[in-house]
PADREN-311173 format. One record per residue (C-alpha): x, y, z; residue number from 1. Coordinates in pm, whole numbers, plus 50000, padded with zeros to 5 digits. Each point is the difference from the previous one (the first is absolute). Layout:
PADREN-311173
X;Y;Z;NUM;
...
***
This chain:
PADREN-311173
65122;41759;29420;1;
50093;49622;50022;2;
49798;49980;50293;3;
49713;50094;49801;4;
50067;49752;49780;5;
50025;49706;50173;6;
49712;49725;49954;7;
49943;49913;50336;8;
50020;50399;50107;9;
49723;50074;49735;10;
49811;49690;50143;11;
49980;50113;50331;12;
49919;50331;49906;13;
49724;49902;49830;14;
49871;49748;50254;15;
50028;50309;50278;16;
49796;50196;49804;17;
49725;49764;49921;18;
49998;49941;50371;19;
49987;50331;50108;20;
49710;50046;49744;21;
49806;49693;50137;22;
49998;50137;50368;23;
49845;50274;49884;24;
49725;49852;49785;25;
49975;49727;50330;26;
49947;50321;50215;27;
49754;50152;49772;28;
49765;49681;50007;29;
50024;49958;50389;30;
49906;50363;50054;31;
49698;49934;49792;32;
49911;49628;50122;33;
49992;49920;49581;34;
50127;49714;49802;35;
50073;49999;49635;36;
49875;49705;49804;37;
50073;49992;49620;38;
49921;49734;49792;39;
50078;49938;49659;40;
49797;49701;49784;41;
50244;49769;49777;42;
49689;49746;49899;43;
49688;49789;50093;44;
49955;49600;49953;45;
49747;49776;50146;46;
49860;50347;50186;47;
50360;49975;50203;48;
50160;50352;49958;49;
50323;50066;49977;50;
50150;50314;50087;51;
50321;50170;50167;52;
49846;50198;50298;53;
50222;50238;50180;54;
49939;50083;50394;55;
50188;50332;50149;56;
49884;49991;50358;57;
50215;50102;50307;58;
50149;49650;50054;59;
50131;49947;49682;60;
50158;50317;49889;61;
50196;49995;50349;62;
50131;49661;49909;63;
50080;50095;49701;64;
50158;50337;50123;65;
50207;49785;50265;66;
50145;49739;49708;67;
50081;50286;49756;68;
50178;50172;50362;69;
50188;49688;50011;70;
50060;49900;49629;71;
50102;50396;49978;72;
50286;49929;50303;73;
50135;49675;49899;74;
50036;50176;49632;75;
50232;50268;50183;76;
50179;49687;50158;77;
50001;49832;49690;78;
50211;50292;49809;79;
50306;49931;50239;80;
49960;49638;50090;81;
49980;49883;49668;82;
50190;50331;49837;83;
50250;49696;49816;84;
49746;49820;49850;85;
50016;49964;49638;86;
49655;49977;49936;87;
49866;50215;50281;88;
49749;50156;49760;89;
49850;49664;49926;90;
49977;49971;50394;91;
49806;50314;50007;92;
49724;49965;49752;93;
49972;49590;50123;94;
49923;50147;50372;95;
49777;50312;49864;96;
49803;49689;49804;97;
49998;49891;50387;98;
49863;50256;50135;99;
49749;50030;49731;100;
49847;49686;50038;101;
49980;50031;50399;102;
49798;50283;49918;103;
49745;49846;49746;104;
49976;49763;50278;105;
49858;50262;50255;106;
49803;50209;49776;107;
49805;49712;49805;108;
49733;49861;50221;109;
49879;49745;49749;110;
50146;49614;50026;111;
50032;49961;49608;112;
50179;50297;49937;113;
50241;50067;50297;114;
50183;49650;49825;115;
50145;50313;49823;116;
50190;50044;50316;117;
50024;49688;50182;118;
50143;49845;49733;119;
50246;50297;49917;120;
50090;49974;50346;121;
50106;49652;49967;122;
50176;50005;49625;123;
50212;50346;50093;124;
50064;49849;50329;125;
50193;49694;49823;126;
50182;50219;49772;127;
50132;50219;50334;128;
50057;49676;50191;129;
50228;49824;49699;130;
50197;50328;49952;131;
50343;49941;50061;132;
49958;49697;49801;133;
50149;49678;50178;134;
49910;49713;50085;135;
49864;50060;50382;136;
49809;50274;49867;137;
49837;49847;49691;138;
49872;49704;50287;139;
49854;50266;50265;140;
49814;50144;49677;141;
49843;49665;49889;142;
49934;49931;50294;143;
49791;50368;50075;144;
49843;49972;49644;145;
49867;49612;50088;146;
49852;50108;50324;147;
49848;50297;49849;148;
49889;49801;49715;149;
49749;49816;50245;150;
49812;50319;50105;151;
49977;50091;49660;152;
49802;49682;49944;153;
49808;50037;50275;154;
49925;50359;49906;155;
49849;49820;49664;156;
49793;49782;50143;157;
49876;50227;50204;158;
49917;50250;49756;159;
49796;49656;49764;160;
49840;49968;50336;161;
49850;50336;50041;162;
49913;50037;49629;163;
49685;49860;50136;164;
49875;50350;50181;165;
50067;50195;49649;166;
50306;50229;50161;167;
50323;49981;50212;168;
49996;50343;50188;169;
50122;49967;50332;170;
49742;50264;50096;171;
49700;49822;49874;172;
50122;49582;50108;173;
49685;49797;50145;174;
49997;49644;50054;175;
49906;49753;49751;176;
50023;49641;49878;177;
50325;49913;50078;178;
50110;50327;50199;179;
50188;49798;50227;180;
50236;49857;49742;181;
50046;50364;49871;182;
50105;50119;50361;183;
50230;49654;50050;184;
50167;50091;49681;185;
50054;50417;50043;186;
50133;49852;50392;187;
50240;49788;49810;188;
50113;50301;49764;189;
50085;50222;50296;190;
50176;49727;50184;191;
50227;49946;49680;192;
50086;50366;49956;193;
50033;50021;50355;194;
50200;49753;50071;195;
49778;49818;50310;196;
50109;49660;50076;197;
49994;49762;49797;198;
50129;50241;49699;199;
50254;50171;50221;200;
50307;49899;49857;201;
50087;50235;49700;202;
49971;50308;50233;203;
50354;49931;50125;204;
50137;49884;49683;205;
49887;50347;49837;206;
50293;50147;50169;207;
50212;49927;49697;208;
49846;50300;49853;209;
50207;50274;50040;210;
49929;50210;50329;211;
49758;50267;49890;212;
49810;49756;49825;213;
49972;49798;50314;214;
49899;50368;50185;215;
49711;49992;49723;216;
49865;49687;50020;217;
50052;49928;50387;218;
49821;50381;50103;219;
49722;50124;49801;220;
49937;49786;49671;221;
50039;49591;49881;222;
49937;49880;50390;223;
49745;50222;50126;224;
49793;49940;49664;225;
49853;49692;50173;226;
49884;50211;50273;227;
49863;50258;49832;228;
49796;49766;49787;229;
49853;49830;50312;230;
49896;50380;50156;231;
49895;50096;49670;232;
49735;49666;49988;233;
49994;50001;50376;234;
49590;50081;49996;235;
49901;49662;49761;236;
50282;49764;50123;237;
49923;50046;50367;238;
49614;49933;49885;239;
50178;49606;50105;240;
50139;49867;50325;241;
50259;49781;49839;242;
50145;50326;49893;243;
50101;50129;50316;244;
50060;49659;50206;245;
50221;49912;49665;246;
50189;50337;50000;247;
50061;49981;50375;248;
50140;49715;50035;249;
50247;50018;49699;250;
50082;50373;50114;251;
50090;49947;50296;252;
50218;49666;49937;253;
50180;50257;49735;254;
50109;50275;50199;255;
50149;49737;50289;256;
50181;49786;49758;257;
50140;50322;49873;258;
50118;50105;50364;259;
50104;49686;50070;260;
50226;49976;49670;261;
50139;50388;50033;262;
50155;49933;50329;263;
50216;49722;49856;264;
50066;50119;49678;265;
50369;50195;49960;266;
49912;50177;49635;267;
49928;50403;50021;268;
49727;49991;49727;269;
49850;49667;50067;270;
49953;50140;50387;271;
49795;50329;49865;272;
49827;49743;49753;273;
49884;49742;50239;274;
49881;50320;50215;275;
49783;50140;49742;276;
49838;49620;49978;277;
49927;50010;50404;278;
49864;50365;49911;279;
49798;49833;49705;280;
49845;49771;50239;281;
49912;50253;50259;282;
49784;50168;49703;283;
49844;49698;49881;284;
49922;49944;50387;285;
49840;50335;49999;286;
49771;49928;49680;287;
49912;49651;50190;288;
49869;50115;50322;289;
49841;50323;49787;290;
50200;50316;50049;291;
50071;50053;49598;292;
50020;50388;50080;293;
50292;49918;50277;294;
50149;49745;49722;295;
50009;50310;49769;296;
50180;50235;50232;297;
50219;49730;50079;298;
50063;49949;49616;299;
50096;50340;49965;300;
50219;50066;50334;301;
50161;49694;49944;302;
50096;50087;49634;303;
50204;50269;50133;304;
50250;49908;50286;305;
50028;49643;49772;306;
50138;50211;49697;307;
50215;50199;50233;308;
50120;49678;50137;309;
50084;49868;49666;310;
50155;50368;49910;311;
50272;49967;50297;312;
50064;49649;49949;313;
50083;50027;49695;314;
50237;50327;50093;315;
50161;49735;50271;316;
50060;49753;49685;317;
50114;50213;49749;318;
50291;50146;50272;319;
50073;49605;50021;320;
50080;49936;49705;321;
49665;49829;49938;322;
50033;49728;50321;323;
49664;49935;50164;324;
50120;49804;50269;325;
49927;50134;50320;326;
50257;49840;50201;327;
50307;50198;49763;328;
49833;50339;50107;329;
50056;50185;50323;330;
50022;50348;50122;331;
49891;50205;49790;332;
49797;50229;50181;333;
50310;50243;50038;334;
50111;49943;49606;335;
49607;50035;49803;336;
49820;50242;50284;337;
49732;50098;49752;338;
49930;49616;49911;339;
50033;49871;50350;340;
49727;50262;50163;341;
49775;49991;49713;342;
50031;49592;50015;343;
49942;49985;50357;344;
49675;50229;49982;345;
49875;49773;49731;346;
50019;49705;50260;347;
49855;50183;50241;348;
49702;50116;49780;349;
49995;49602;49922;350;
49969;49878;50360;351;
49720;50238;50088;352;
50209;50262;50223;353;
49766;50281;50076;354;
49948;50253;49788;355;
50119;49868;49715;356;
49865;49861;49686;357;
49941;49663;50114;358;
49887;50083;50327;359;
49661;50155;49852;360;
49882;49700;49769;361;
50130;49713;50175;362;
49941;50091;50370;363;
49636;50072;49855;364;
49970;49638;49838;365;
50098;49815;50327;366;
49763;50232;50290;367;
49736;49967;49737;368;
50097;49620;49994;369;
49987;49994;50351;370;
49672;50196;50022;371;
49829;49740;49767;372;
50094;49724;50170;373;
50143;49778;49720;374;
50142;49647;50049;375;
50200;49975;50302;376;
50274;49811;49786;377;
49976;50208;49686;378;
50034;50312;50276;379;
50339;49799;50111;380;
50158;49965;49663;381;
49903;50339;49981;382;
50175;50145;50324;383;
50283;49689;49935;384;
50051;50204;49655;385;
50007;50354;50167;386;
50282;49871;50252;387;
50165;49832;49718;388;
50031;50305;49796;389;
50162;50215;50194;390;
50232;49721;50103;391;
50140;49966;49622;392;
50019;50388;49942;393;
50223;50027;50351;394;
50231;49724;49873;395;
50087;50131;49689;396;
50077;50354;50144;397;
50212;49849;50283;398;
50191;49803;49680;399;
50042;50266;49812;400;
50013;50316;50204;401;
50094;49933;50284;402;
50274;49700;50013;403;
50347;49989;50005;404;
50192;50056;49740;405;
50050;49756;49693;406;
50032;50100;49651;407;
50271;50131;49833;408;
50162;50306;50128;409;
50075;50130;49689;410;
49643;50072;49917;411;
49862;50345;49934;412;
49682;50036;50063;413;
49868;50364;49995;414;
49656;50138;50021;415;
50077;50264;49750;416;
49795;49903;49677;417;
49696;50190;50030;418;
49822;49834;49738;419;
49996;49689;50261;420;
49939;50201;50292;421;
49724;50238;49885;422;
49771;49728;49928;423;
50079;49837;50322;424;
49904;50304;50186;425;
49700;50097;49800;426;
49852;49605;50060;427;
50146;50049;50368;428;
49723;50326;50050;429;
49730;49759;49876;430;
50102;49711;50243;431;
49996;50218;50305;432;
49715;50214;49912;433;
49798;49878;49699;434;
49805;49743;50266;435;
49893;50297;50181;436;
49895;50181;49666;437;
49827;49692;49858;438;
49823;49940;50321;439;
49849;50352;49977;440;
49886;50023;49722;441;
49846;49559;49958;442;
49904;49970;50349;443;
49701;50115;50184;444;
50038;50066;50392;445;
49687;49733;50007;446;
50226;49741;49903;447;
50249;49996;50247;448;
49943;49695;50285;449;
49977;50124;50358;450;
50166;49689;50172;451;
50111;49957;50384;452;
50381;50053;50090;453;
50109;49661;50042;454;
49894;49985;49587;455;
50106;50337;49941;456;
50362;49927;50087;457;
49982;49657;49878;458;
50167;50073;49625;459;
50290;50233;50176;460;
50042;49758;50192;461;
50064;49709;49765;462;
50214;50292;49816;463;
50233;49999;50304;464;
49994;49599;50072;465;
50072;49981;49624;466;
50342;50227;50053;467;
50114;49863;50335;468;
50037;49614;49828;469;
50276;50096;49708;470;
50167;50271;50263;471;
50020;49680;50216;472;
50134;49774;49728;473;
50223;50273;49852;474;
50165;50055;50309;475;
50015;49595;50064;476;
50170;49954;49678;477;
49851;49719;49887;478;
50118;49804;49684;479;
49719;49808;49781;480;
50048;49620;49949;481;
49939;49849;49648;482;
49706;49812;50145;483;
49702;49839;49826;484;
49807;50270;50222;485;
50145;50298;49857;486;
49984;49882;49661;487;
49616;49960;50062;488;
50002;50376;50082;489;
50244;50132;49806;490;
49850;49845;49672;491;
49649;50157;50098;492;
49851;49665;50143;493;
50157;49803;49686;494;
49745;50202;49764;495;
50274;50065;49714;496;
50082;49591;49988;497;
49616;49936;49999;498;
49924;50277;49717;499;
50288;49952;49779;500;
50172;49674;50064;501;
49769;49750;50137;502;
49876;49878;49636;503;
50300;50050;49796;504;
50309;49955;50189;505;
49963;49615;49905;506;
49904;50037;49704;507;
50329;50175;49905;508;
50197;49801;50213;509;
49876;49697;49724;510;
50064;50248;49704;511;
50360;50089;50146;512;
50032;49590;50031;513;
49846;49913;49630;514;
50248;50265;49900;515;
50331;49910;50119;516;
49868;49545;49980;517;
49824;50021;49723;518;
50059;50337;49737;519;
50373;49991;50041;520;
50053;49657;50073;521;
49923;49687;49782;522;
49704;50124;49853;523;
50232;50295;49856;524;
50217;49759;49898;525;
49804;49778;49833;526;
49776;50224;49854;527;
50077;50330;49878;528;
50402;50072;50100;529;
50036;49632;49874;530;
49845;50044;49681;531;
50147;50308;49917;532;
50390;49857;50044;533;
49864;49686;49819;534;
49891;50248;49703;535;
50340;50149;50024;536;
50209;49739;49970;537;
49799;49828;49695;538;
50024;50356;49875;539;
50391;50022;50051;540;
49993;49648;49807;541;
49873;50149;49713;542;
50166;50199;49959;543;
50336;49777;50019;544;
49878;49817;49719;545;
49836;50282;49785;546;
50350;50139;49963;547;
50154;49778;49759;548;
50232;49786;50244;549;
49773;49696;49879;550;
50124;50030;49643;551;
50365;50062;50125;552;
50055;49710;50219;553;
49837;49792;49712;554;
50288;50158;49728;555;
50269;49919;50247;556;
49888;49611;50054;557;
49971;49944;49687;558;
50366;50170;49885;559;
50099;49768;50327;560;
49870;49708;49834;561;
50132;50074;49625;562;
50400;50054;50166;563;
49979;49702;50235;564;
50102;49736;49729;565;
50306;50204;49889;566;
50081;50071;50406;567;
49982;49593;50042;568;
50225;49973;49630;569;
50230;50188;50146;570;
***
């Protein structure tokens, strides 16, 4: 009955259920071609209305269904990952808060009131980031709550902006004085929450959260709410060409800088982190050159071979005794067999391999890329980003799969607990066939590009070239030099100095200086530390007289003086 019990069991439960029961409802509506659109009136003012609308349509009830799938997983994962925890029930009702407010997000339509989410998303968010309360992790939450903090302000000058039209429904959006300042602004929200260049920095310093907080946020909730909020505007911010030109460049500058970085970087959970920023990109470069539908699909496939990612790193870690450093790990594809296939599917879902989850959306983004004929540079980064992608995932299989041995011997790492490995293997059925399902039931044949061979094969292709590079360099043996070249990559084109330290690292350089010259030197001895022994020391000679020694040296002069004639008779 203690498995009953437990917080995170009755979590996931829960979260099963509710998905289970939103499939349904999501196969009820698509049967009958029917939306649900409920709408509930809090007040008027200046003929603006105000309400909380609520939209149940195919799209987002399958979202929802897929984060409540995940959430429901990474609760299972939770209840042995985290079984030590003190406070695990805290943990639990902080992520269900989550969860919640990722799905106000999707079911509110309306910019005013889906703050109820956006903003929940952000404030729970620094509460999971901060949790194991130290230092390093109190600085990658400040840091995610500042850049957030921007796209809330933008969200509220967007929504003064559009007071002007009367209402904020995404349905109903038309242009207006000042529309393009509104669609600037809701741009710079989703970049923020998204993490796009320039705001990509706190993405990898979220890994301080504990690991199935960083499944959460990095699959199916705090990231891809800047997405979603772009597809769910999509028809009124694409009514501008800055939009897209904007988007497309930034996108695609993202998602190489992010393959770029992966491939030099030795952390497990920064990897899969700087991975689901190139993914980010690739959506926001879908919304740009106007596939939102494909950006969707991609959203969804994407949340679940990321979360199953996440899952078995975290597995890898735990048997490690919490090390993420890739370089101390090594064969351990005959010690965690579970972990090891279920991690390697993930990748391949996350290159594109055929057939599996990734192969669906993203193969569909770049032959309907190539169809369009987009920007022959943009359609570089774009293939540069493919290659790159599969490059990274290779690497960190051959490091920790499929290298020679290097940790400790002693180790035991078993595949036994099957409150790890069922959630591993229920997200592994969704990253080999929930593509294939998804594309079924989103996708009309219609859509599909008809393109010649040579562009046909071209993604494979890059897919391959992508995997021949780190086999080459793995074999070679290569070791990185400390140059200024590496650093550049490594510290994601120096975006984590420009964000964070560019402004105040001199400024508390001077404090540190006024500090040690000036607080505790002869200003603290002058002023307050020299007053206060002066005050003593007056004190202390008070006190010497205030005892009566006055009035007995006086007595013994003056008995002194009255013998000192009968000493000198004498």
């Amino acid at each position: 009955m203690k498995f009953f019990k437990s917080s995170p069991i009755l979590a996931s439960m829960f979260l099963m259920f509710y998905s289970l029961i939103s499939i349904l409802i999501q196969m009820i509506l698509m049967n009958k071609s029917k939306m649900l659109l409920m709408e509930l009136v809090l007040f008027e003012m200046n003929s603006s209305i105000l309400s909380i609308p609520i939209i149940m349509n195919s799209n987002s009830i399958m979202f929802s269904s897929v984060v409540c799938f995940i959430s429901s997983s990474v609760m299972l994962f939770t209840s042995s990952y985290m079984k030590d925890d003190l406070f695990i029930k805290r943990f639990v009702w902080i992520v269900m808060l989550f969860v919640a407010s990722m799905n106000f997000l999707i079911f509110i339509p309306n910019l005013v009131t889906l703050l109820l989410g956006w903003d929940g998303l952000g404030l729970v968010s620094f509460c999971l980031v901060i949790y194991y309360q130290n230092p390093k992790s109190l600085g990658a939450g400040l840091m995610t709550a500042f850049m957030n903090r921007i796209g809330d302000v933008a969200i509220l000058l967007a929504i003064g902006w559009t007071m002007s039209q009367g209402q904020w429904d995404s349905l109903f959006m038309s242009t207006f004085f000042n529309y393009q300042w509104t669609i600037m602004m809701i741009l710079l929200a989703g970049m923020t929450k998204s993490a796009q260049i320039p705001f990509c920095s706190w993405l990898p310093a979220a890994m301080a959260a504990p690991t199935p907080v960083s499944a959460l946020v990095h699959s199916s909730t705090l990231v891809t709410a800047g997405v979603f909020l772009l597809i769910r505007f999509y028809p009124f911010l694409s009514k501008t060409p800055m939009f897209s030109m904007s988007l497309t460049i930034i996108s695609a500058m993202t998602m190489l800088m992010a393959g770029i970085a992966a491939n030099f970087e030795t952390d497990l959970k920064k990897i899969i982190a700087l991975s689901t920023l190139s993914q980010l990109g690739v959506m926001m470069f879908s919304i740009a050159i106007g596939l939102p539908s494909l950006a969707f699909l991609h959203l969804l496939t994407h949340a679940l071979f990321k979360a199953l990612l996440f899952l078995c790193a975290g597995k890898i870690i735990h048997s490690h005794a919490n090390n993420q450093d890739i370089r101390k790990m090594s064969h351990l594809w005959s010690q965690l067999p579970i972990s090891s296939t279920c991690f390697n599917i993930a990748n391949l879902a996350l290159c594109g391999f055929p057939f599996m989850a990734g192969f669906y959306s993203k193969d569909l983004i770049i032959e309907t890329m190539l169809l369009n004929q987009n920007n022959y540079t943009m359609i570089l980064m774009m293939m540069t980003a493919t290659m790159l992608t599969a490059s990274y995932s290779l690497r960190l299989s051959f490091f920790i799969f499929w290298s020679e041995m290097k940790q400790n011997t002693n180790m035991n790492l078993t595949d036994y607990d099957m409150e790890i490995s069922i959630p591993i293997m229920m997200l592994t059925t969704g990253a080999m066939f929930g593509g294939a399902t998804l594309t079924w039931n989103f996708m009309p044949a219609s859509i599909t590009p008809i393109l010649s061979m040579q562009d046909k094969l071209s993604t494979i292709s890059l897919v391959i070239l992508g995997a021949i590079i780190p086999t080459l360099l793995f074999k070679m043996n290569l070791k990185k030099k400390n140059t200024k070249k590496n650093m550049f990559f490594t510290n994601m084109w120096f975006m984590t100095n420009l964000s964070n330290n560019l402004i105040s690292h001199k400024t508390m350089n001077l404090s540190m200086a006024m500090l040690k010259f000036l607080d505790l030197g002869w200003i603290e001895t002058l002023g307050g530390e020299g007053m206060f022994k002066s005050i003593i020391n007056m004190t202390k000679m008070n006190e010497t007289v205030q005892m009566n020694k006055l009035n007995l040296l006086i007595s013994l002069m003056i008995l002194f003086l009255m013998m000192l004639p009968i000493l000198l008779l004498t």
